[in-house]
C-alpha positions as CSV (number, residue, x, y, z in Angstrom):
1,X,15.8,-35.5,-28.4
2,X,17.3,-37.4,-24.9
3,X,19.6,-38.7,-27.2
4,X,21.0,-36.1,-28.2
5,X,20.6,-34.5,-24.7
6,X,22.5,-37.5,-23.3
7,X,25.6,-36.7,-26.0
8,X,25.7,-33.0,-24.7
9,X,26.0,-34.5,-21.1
10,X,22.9,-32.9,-20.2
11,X,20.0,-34.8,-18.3
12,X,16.5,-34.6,-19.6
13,X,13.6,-32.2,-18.0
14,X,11.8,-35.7,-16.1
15,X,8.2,-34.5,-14.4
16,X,8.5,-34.6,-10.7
17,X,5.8,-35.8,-8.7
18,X,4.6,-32.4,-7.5
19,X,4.6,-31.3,-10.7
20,X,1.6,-32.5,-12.2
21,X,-0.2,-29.8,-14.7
22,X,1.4,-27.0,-17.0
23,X,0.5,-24.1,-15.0
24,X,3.0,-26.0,-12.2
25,X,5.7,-26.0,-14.8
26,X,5.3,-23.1,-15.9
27,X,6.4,-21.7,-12.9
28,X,9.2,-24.1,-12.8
29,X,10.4,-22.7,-15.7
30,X,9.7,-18.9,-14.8
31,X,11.5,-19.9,-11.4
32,X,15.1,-21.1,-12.8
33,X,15.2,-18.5,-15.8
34,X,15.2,-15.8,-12.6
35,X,16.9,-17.6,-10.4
36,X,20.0,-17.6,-13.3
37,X,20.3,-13.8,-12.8
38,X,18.9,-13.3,-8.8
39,X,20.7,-14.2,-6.3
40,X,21.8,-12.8,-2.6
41,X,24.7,-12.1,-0.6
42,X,25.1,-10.7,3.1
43,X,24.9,-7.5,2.3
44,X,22.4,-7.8,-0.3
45,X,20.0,-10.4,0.5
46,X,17.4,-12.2,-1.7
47,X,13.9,-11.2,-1.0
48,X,11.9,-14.8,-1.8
49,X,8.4,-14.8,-1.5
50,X,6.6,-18.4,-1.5
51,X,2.7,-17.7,-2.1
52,X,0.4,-20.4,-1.0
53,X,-3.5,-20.3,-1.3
54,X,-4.1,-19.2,2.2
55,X,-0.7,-17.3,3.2
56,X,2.9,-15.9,2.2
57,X,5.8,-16.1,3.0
58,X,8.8,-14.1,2.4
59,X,12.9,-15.0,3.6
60,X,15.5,-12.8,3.1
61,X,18.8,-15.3,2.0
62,X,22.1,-15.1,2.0
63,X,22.9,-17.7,-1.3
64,X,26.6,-17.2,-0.5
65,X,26.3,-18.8,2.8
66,X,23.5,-20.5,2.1
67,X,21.3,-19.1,5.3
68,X,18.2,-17.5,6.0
69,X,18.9,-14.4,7.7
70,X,15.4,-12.9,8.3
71,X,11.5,-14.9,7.4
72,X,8.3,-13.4,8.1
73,X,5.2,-15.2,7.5
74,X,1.1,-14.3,7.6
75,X,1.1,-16.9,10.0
76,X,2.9,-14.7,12.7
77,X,0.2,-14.0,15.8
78,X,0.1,-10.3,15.1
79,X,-0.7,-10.6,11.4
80,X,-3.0,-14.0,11.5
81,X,-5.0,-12.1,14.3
82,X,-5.7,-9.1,11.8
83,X,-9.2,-9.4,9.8
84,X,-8.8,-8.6,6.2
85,X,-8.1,-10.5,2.5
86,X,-5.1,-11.9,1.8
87,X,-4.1,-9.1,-0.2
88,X,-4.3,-7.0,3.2
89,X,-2.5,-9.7,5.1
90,X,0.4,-9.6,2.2
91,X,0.7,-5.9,2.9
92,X,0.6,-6.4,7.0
93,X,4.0,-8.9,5.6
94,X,5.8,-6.6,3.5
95,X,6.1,-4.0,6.4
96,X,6.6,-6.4,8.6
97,X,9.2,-8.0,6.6
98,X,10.6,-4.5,6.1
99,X,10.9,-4.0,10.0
100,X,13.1,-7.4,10.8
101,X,15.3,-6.2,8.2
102,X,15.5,-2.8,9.2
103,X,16.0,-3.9,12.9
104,X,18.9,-6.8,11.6
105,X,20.8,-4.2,9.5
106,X,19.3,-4.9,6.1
107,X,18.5,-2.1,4.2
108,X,18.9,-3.3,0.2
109,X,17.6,-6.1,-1.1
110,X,16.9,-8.2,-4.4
111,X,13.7,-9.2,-4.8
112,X,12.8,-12.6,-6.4
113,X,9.3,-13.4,-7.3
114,X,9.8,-16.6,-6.9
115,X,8.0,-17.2,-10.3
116,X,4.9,-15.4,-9.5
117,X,3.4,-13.0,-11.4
118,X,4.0,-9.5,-10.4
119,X,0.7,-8.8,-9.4
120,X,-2.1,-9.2,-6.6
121,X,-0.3,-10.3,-3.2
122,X,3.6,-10.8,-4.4
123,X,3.0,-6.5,-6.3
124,X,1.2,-5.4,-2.8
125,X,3.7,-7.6,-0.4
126,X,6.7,-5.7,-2.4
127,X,5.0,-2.2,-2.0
128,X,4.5,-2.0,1.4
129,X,8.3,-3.4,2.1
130,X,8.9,-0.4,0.0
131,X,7.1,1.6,1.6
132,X,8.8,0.4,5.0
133,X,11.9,1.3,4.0
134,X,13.7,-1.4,2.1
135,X,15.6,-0.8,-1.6
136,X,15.4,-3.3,-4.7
């Protein structure tokens, strides 16, 4: 099969040393299948959200350019200070994210998962920046 690979000029998938189980690549693999379609400009940024086991993270980027124009975090004072489960915290985010965009001129967005399930913190994260005004 790398022969063969080789012959069609294309490299073969090689494990990285942060990927080290299947539910990692999985994700890898969910991750580049969306990012074929998803992708940002100025006017219509990319909504990424990067879950961790203790926070989130969202940036809104501009892949033309190749900036960040807008990131909000759970680890922002006014949100880490909040009591409440992460799921709360990804909701205190989303409107928060929401806000910044609002406030830099943002108004549509795409949103990319990232490679996540839709579900749990990335659903309620996209709900409440919904709810705070933004389109995707």
């Amino acid at each position: 099969m790398v022969n063969v690979l080789r012959k069609q000029g294309k490299q073969p998938f090689t494990w990285s040393k942060t990927m080290k189980n299947r539910k990692q690549y999985r994700r890898y693999r969910i991750k580049k299948r969306i990012r074929k379609v998803v992708s940002g400009s100025a006017d219509r940024p990319r909504m990424s959200v990067f879950r961790s086991n203790r926070d989130i993270y969202v940036q809104l980027i501009d892949d033309v350019q190749g900036h960040t124009l807008v990131s909000v975090s759970s680890k922002l004072p006014e949100i880490a200070e909040q009591k409440g489960s992460k799921t709360e915290k990804a909701v205190l985010v989303g409107k928060k994210a929401a806000e910044v965009a609002k406030s830099a001129g943002i108004e549509t967005v795409v949103f990319d998962r990232n490679g996540y399930l839709y579900h749990g913190r990335v659903k309620a994260l996209a709900d409440a920046a919904r709810e705070g005004g933004l389109k995707f």
